[in-house]
NUFIKE-175442 format. One record per residue (C-alpha): x, y, z; residue number from 1. Coordinates in nm, 3 decimals, decimal comma, padded with zeros to 5 digits. Layout:
BEGIN
> xx | yy | zz | num
> X | Y | Z | NUM
...
//
This chain:
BEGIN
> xx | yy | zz | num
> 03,461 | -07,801 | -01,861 | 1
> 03,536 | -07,623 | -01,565 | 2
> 03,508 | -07,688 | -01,213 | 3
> 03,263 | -07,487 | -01,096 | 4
> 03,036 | -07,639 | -01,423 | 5
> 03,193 | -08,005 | -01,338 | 6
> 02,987 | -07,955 | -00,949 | 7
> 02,645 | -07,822 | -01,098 | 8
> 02,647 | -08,079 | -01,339 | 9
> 02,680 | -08,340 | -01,076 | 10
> 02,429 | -08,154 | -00,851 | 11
> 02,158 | -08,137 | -01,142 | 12
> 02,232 | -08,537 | -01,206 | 13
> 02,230 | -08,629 | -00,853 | 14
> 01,891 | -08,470 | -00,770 | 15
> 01,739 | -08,547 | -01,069 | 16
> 01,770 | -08,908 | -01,015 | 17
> 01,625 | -08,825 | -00,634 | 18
> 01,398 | -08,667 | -00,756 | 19
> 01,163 | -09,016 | -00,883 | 20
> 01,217 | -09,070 | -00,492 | 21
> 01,121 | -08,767 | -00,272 | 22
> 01,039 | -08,499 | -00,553 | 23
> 00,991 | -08,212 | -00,252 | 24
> 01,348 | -08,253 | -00,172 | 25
> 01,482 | -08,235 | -00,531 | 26
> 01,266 | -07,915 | -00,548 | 27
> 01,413 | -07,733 | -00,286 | 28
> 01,742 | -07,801 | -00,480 | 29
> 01,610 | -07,620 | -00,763 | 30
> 01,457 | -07,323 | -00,596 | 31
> 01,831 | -07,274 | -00,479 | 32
> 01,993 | -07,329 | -00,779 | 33
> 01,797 | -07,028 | -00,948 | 34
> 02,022 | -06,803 | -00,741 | 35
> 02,344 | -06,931 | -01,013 | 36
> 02,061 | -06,929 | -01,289 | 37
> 02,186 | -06,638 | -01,427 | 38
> 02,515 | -06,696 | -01,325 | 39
> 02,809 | -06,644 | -01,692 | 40
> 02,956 | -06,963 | -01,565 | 41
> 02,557 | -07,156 | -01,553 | 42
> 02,528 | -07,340 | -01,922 | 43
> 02,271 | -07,164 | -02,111 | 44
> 02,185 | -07,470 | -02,348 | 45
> 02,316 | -07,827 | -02,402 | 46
> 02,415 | -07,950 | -02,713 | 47
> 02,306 | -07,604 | -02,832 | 48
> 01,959 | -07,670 | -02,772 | 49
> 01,798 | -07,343 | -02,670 | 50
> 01,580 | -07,384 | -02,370 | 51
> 01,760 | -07,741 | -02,267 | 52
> 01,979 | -07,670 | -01,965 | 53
> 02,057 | -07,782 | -01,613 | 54
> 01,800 | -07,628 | -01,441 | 55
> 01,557 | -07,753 | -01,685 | 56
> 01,656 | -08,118 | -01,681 | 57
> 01,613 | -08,094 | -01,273 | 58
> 01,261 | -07,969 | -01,286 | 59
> 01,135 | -08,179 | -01,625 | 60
> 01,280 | -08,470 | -01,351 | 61
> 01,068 | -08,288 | -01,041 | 62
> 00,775 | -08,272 | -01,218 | 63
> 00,782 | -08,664 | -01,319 | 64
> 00,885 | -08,735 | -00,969 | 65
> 00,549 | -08,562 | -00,828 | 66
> 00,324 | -08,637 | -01,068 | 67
> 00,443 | -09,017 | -00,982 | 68
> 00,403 | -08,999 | -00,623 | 69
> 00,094 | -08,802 | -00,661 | 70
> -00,066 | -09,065 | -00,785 | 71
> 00,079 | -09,320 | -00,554 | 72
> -00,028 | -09,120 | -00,223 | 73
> -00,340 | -09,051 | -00,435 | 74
> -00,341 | -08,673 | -00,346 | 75
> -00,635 | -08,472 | -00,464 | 76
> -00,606 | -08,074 | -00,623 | 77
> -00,790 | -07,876 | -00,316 | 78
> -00,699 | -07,551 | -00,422 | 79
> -00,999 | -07,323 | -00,374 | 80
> -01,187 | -07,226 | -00,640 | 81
> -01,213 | -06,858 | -00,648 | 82
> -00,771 | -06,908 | -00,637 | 83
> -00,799 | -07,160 | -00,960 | 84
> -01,019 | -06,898 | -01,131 | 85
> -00,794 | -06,622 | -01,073 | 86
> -00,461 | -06,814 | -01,191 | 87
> -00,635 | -06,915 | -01,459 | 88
> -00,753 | -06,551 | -01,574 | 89
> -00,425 | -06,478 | -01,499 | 90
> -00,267 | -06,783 | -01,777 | 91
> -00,518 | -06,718 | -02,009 | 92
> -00,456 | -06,335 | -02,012 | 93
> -00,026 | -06,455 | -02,024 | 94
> -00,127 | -06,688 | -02,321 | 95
> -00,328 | -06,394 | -02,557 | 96
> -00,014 | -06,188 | -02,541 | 97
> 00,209 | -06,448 | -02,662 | 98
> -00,051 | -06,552 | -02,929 | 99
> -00,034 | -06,195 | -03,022 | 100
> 00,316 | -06,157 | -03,064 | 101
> 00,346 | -06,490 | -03,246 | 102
> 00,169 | -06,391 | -03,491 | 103
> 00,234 | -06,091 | -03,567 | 104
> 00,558 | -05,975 | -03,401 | 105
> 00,639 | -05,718 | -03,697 | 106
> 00,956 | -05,556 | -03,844 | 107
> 01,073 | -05,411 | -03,471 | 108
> 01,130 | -05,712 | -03,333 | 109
> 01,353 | -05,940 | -03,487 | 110
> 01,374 | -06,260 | -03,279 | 111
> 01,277 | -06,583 | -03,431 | 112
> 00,995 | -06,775 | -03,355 | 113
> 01,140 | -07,012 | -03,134 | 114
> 01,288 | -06,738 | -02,903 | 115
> 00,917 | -06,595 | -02,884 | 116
> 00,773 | -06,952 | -02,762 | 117
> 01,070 | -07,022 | -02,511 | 118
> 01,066 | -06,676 | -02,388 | 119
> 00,717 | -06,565 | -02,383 | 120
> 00,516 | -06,884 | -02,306 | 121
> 00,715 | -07,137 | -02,203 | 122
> 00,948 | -06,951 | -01,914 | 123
> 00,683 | -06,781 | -01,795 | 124
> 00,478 | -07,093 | -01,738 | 125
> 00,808 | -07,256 | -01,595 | 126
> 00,846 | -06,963 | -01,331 | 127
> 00,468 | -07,055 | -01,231 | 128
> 00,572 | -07,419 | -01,145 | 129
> 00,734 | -07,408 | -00,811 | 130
> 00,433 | -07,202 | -00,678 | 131
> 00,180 | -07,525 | -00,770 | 132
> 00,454 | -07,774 | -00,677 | 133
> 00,468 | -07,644 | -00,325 | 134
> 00,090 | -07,586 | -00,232 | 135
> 00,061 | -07,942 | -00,385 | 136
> 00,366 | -08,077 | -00,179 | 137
> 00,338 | -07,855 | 00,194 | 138
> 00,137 | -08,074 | 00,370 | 139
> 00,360 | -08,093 | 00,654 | 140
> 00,514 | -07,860 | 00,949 | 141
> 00,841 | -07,977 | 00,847 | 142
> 00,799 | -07,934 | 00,458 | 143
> 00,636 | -07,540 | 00,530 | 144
> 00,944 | -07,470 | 00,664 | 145
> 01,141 | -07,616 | 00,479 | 146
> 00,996 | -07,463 | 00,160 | 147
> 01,050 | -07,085 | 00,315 | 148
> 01,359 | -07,164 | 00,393 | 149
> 01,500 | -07,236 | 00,033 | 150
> 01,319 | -06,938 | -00,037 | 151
> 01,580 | -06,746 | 00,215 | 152
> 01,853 | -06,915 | 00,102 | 153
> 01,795 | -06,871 | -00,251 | 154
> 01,819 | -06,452 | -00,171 | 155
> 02,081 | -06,485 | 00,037 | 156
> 02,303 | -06,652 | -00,164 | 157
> 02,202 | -06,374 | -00,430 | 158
> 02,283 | -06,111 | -00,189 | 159
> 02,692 | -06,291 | -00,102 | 160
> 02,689 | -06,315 | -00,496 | 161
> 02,650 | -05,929 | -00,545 | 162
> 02,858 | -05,847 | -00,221 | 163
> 03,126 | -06,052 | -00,305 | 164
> 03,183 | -05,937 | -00,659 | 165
> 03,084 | -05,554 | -00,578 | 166
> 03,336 | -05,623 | -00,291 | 167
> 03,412 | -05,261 | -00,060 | 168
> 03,681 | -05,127 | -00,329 | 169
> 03,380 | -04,933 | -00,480 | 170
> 03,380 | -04,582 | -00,450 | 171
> 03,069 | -04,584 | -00,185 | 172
> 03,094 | -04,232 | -00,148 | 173
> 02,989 | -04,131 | -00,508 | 174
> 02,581 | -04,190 | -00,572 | 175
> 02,715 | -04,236 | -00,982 | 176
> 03,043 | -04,414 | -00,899 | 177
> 02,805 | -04,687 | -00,722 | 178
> 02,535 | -04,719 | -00,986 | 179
> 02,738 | -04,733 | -01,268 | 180
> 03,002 | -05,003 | -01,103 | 181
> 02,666 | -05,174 | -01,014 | 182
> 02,560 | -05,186 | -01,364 | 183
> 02,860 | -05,323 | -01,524 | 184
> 02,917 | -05,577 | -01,207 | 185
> 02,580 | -05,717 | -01,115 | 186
> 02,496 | -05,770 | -01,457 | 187
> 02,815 | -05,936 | -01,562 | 188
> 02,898 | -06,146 | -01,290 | 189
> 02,515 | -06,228 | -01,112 | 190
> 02,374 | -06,248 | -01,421 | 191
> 02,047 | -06,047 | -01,303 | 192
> 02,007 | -05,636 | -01,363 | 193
> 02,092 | -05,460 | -01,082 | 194
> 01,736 | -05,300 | -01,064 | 195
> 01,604 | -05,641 | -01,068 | 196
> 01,818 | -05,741 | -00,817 | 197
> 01,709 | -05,425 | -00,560 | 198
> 01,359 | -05,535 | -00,636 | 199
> 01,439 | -05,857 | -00,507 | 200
> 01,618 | -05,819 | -00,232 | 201
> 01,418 | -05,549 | -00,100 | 202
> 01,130 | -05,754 | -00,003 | 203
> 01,378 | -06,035 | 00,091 | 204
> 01,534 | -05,880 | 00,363 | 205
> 01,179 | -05,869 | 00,533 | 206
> 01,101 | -06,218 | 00,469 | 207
> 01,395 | -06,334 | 00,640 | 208
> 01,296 | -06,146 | 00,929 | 209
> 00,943 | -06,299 | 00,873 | 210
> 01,112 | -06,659 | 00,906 | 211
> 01,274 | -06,598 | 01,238 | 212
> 00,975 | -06,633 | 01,403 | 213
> 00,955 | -07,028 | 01,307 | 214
> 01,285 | -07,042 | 01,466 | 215
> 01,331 | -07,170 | 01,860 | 216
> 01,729 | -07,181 | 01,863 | 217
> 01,874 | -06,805 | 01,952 | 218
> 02,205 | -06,885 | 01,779 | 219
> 02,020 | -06,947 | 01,483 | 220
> 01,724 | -06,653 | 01,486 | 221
> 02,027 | -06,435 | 01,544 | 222
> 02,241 | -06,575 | 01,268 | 223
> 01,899 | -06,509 | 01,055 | 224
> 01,907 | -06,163 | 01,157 | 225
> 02,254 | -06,139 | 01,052 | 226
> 02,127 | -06,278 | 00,693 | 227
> 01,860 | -06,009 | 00,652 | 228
> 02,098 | -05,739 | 00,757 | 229
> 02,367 | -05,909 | 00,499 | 230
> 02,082 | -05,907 | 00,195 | 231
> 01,992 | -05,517 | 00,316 | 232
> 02,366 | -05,458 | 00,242 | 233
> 02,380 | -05,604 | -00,073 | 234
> 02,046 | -05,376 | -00,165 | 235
> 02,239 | -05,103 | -00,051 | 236
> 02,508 | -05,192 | -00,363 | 237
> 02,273 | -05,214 | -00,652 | 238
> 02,246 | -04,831 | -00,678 | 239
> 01,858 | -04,921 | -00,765 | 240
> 01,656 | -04,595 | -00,579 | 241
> 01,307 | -04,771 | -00,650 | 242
> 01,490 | -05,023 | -00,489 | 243
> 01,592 | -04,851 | -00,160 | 244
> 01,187 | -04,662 | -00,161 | 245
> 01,029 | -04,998 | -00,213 | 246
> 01,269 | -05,160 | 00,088 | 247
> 01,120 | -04,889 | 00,324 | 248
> 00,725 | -04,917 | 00,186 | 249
> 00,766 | -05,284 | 00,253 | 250
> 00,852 | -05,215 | 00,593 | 251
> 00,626 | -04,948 | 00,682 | 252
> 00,356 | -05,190 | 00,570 | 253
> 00,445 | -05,523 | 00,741 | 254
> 00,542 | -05,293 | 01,076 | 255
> 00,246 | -05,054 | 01,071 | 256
> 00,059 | -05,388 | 01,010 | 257
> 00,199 | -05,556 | 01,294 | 258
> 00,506 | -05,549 | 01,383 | 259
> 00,532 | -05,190 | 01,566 | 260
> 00,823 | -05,291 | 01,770 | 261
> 01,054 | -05,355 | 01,485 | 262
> 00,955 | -04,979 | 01,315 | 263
> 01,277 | -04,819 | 01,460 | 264
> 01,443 | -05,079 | 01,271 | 265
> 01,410 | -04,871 | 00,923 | 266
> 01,562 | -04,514 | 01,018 | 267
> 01,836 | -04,748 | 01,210 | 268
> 01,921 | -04,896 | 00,895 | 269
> 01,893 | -04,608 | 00,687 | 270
> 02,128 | -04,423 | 00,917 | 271
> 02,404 | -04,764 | 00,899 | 272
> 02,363 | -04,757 | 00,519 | 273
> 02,434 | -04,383 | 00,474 | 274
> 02,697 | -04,357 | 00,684 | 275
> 02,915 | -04,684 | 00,556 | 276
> 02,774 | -04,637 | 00,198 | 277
> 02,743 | -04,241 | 00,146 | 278
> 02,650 | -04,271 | -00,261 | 279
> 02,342 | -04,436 | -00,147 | 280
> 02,216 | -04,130 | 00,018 | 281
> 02,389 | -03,880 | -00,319 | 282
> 02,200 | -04,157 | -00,521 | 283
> 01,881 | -04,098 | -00,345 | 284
> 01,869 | -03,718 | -00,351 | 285
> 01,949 | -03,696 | -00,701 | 286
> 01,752 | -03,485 | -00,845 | 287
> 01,629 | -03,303 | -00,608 | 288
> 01,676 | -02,904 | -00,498 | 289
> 02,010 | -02,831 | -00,314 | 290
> 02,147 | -02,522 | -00,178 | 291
> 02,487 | -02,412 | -00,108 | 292
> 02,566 | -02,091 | 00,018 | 293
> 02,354 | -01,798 | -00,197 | 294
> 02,294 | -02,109 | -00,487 | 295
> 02,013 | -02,286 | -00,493 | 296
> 01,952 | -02,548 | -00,756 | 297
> 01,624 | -02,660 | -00,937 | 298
> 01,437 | -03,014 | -00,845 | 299
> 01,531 | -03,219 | -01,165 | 300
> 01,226 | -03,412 | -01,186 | 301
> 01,388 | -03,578 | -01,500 | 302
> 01,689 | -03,714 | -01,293 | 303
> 01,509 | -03,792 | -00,983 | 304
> 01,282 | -04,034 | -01,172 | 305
> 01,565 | -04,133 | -01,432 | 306
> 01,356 | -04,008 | -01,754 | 307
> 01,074 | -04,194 | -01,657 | 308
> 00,784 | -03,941 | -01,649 | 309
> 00,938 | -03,824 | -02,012 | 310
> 00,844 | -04,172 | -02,126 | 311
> 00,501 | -04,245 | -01,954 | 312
> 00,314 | -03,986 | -02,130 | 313
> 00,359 | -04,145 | -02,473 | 314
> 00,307 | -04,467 | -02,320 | 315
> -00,034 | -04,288 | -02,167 | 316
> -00,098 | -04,200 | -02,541 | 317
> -00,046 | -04,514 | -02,743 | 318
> -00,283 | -04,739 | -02,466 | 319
> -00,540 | -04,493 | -02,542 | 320
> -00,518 | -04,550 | -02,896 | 321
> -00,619 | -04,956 | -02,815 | 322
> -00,761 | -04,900 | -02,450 | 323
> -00,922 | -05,263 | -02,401 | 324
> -00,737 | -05,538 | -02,556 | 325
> -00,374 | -05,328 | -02,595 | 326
> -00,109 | -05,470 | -02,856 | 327
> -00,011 | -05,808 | -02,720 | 328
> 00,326 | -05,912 | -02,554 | 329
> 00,608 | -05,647 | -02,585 | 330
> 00,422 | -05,393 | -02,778 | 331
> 00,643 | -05,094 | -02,681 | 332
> 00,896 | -05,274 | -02,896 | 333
> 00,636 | -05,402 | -03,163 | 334
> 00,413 | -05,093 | -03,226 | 335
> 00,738 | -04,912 | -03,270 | 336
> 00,709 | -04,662 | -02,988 | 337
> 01,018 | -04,804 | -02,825 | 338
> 01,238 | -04,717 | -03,127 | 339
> 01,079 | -04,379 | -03,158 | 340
> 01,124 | -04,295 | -02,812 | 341
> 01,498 | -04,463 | -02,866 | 342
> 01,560 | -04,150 | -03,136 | 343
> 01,412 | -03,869 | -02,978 | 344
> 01,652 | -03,942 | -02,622 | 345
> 01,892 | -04,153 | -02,777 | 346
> 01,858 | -04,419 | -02,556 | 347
> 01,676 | -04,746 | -02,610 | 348
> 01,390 | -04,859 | -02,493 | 349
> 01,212 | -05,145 | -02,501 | 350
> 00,954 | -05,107 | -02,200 | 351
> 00,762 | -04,849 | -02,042 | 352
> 00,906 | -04,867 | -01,690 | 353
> 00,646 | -04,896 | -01,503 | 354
> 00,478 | -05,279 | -01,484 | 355
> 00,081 | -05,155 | -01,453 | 356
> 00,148 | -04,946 | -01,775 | 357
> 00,315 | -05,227 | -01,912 | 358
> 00,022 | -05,447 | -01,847 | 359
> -00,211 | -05,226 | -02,000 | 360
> -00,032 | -05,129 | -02,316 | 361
> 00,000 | -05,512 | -02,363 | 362
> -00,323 | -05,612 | -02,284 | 363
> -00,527 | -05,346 | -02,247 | 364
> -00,772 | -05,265 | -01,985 | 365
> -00,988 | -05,636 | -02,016 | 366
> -00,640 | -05,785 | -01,966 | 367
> -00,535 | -05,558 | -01,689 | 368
> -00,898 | -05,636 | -01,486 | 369
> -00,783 | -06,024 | -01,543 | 370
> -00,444 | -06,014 | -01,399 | 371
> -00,509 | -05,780 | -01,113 | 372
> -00,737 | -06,038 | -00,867 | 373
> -00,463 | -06,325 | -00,919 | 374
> -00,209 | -06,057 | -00,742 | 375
> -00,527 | -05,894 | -00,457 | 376
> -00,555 | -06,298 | -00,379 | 377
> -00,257 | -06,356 | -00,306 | 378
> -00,181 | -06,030 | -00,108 | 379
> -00,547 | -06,095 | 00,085 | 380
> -00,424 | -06,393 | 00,162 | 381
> -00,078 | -06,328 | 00,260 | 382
> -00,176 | -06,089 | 00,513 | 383
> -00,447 | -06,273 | 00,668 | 384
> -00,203 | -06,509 | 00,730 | 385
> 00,023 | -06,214 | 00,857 | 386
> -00,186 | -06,086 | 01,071 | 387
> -00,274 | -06,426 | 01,270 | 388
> -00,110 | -06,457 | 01,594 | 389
> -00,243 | -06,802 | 01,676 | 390
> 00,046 | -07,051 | 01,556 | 391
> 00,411 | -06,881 | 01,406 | 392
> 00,369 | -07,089 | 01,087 | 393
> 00,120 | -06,853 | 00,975 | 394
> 00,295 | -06,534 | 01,075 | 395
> 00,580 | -06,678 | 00,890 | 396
> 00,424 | -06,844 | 00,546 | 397
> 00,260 | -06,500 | 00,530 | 398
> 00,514 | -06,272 | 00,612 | 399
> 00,746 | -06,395 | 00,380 | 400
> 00,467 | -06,420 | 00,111 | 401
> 00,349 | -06,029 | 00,191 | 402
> 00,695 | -05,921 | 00,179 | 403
> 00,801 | -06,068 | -00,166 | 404
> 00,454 | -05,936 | -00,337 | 405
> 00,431 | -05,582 | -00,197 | 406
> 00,790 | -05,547 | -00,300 | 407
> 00,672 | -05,617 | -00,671 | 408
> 00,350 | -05,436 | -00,647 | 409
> 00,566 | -05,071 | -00,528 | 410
> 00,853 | -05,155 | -00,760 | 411
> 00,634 | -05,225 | -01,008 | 412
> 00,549 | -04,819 | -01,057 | 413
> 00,931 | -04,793 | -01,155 | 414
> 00,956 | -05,108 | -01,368 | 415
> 00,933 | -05,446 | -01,322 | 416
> 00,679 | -05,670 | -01,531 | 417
> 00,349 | -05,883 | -01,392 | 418
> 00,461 | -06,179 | -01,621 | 419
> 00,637 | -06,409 | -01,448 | 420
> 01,002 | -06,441 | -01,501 | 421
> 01,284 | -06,570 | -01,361 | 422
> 01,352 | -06,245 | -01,122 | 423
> 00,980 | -06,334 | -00,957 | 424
> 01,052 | -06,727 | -00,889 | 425
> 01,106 | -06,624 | -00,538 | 426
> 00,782 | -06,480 | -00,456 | 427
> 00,560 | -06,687 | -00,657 | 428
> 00,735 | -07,033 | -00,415 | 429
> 00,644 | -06,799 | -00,119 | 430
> 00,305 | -06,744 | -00,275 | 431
> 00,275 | -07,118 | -00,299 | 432
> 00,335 | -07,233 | 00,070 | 433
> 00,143 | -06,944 | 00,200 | 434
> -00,159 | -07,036 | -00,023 | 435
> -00,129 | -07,422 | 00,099 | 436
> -00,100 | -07,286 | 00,457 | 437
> -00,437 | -07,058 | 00,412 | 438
> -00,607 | -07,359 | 00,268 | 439
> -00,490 | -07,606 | 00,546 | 440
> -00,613 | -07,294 | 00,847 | 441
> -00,961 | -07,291 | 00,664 | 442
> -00,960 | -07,637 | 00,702 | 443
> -00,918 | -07,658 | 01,048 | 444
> -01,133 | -07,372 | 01,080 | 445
> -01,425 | -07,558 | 00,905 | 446
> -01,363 | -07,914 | 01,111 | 447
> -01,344 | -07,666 | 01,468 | 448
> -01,699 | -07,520 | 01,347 | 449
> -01,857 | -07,874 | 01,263 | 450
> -01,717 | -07,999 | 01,641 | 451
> -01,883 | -07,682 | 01,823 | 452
> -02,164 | -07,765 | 01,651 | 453
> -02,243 | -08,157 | 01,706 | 454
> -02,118 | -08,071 | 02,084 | 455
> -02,159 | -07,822 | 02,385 | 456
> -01,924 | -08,018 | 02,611 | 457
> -01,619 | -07,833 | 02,623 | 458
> -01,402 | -08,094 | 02,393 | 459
> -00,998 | -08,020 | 02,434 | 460
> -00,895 | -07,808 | 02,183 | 461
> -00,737 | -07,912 | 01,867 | 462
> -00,436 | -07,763 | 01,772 | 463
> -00,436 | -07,514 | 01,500 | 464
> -00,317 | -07,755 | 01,109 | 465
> -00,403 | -08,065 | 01,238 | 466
> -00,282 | -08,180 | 00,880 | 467
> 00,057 | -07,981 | 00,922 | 468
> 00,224 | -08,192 | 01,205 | 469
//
């Protein structure tokens, strides 16, 4: 056993017995161990058990320790119910697609049937937890925070992961040089895919900057923006260009939304990245039409989009063959357009690259309809929440909430998946507090409207989450 195993195993132990004491506390442990999740040195099973690990002993232990002290502090469920209807549309729809597969996973996919529960039902449902766990447990100021700031941590110690193997001995100049070091590297050593990993980050960096605002102390704001400009950097190093289009949508949103001061942040950093890391900007005009001297050369719309538009069509094709119900989970690979597609380019593939298409070869266009107000909930709320300029909790809870889900919903047109996985923990915690924060502001909302109208006289203000203090 090595060191490095020796400390997580003593970190999983430790907070799993704390956790039958202050479960909150024992989850913010977990949300921050899921940046070594993936890690080559993280044991994937124990005792060879698939699916029994560290991280899955600590929250089996959370959720004992909460459902304990929930019914000590006798807490009631108050999640609204237009939310519970949508996240349960959303499960149900998550639950037909693994039923689907189960039975009837046919001769192109050969995994056995326990690798199709743990993988398809039961990690998806896992990834779902910490989202419940903290609108259940955020009933405080000091727990809000606390929960986003996990959340930061847990990308920014992502972000030193990928910097420090990456490292600056990487030919930054060369656009291919970087992507395919990136490849080998971020996959070997973080354990995510590097285009995962610019998903992630590229909403992260905003979220950070989302936090600051929750933040008195300069030293410490200032650190923070030194965090967000250290997870930009490590965006920078995945080589992922859906990455690097759905960093700058993210921001054009969140600053055209409300932030208009910070918009000159985003051709600043552009202009930093491109001239410290010039592959990024060969990376990003790949593709496209380039002249030098009396030569001119053609937009590649293949390379610019990395064969993806020679793949969608057929995708197109075989949803319109089932249109309202699709194939169930992972039917590219199942209805044996994946391996077709794998012959005729000679390269495998195993999923449409693109999430919405993904969704609605899988489920069709009843299961699309389903998952889609689950995701326009959350975003609704987000940036109400956003947008609110009466107490900095809410600027921040939704900030880093908007941030995280917009960066799914653009890279989702690349790749990415609407199922949860282990790549989307992040946002669906962020998704958590800020739902717990929109409930508590509707609260005091509501008991503000009931004062004003038993009373004309002028009563001193409350001030705003009389439950969050």
């Amino acid at each position: 056993m090595s060191i490095r195993v020796a400390i997580c195993l003593l970190f999983v132990l430790g907070f799993s017995i704390y956790a039958w004491r202050n479960w909150f506390v024992s989850l913010c442990a977990a949300i921050v161990l899921m940046a070594f999740l993936q890690h080559r040195d993280m044991p994937r099973s124990i005792l060879g058990i698939q699916g029994f690990n560290l991280w899955n002993v600590l929250l089996v232990n959370v959720v004992g320790g909460w459902l304990n002290q929930r019914r000590l502090e006798n807490l009631h469920w108050d999640m609204p119910k237009a939310i519970k209807r949508a996240f349960f549309l959303y499960c149900a729809v998550l639950v037909w697609a693994f039923l689907r597969l189960l039975i009837d996973p046919t001769e192109f996919y050969s995994g056995t049937t326990t690798q199709i529960i743990v993988d398809y039902l039961v990690n998806p449902l896992k990834f779902l937890l910490p989202c419940f766990l903290l609108y259940d447990g955020c009933r405080t100021r000091e727990r809000v925070t606390a929960g986003l700031a996990v959340i930061v941590v847990l990308y920014f110690l992502l972000a030193l992961q990928i910097v420090r193997h990456m490292g600056l001995h990487v030919d930054l100049s060369s656009g291919d040089s970087l992507t395919n070091y990136a490849a080998k590297i971020i996959n070997r050593s973080v354990g995510y895919h590097r285009v995962d990993m610019s998903m992630m980050l590229a909403g992260a960096s905003w979220a950070t900057l989302a936090f600051t605002v929750l933040v008195e102390n300069k030293v410490i704001r200032r650190a923070l923006w030194g965090v967000a400009g250290v997870i930009t950097f490590a965006q920078a190093l995945t080589g992922g260009r859906a990455g690097y289009v759905t960093w700058v949508l993210v921001g054009i949103t969140l600053c055209v939304a409300k932030w208009r001061r910070w918009l000159f942040l985003i051709p600043v950093a552009l202009i930093v990245v491109v001239l410290l890391m010039p592959g990024v900007a060969t990376r990003m005009t790949m593709g496209f039409a380039k002249t030098s001297g009396s030569i001119v050369s053609q937009t590649d719309e293949d390379a610019i989009t990395s064969g993806r538009t020679t793949v969608w069509p057929y995708v197109v094709e075989k949803i319109k063959a089932a249109p309202w119900i699709g194939y169930g989970r992972l039917a590219t690979v199942r209805t044996g357009l994946g391996d077709w597609l794998g012959r005729i380019f000679n390269e495998p593939v195993d999923h449409p690259h693109n999430a919405y298409l993904e969704l609605l070869i899988d489920t069709g266009i009843i299961g699309f309809c389903c998952v889609v107000p689950i995701f326009w909930i959350m975003l609704r709320r987000s940036m109400s929440l956003f947008l609110d300029r009466s107490d900095p909790i809410f600027e921040a809870a939704g900030g880093c909430a908007s941030a995280l889900i917009l960066a799914l919903l653009f890279a989702g047109f690349a790749a990415q998946t609407f199922f949860p996985r282990e790549g989307e923990a992040g946002m669906w915690a962020a998704v958590g507090v800020a739902l717990r924060v929109w409930v508590e502001r509707e609260h005091q909302r509501l008991s503000l409207s009931s004062e004003a109208g038993l009373s004309h006289l002028g009563a001193e203000e409350e001030k705003p989450f009389p439950q969050l203090v």
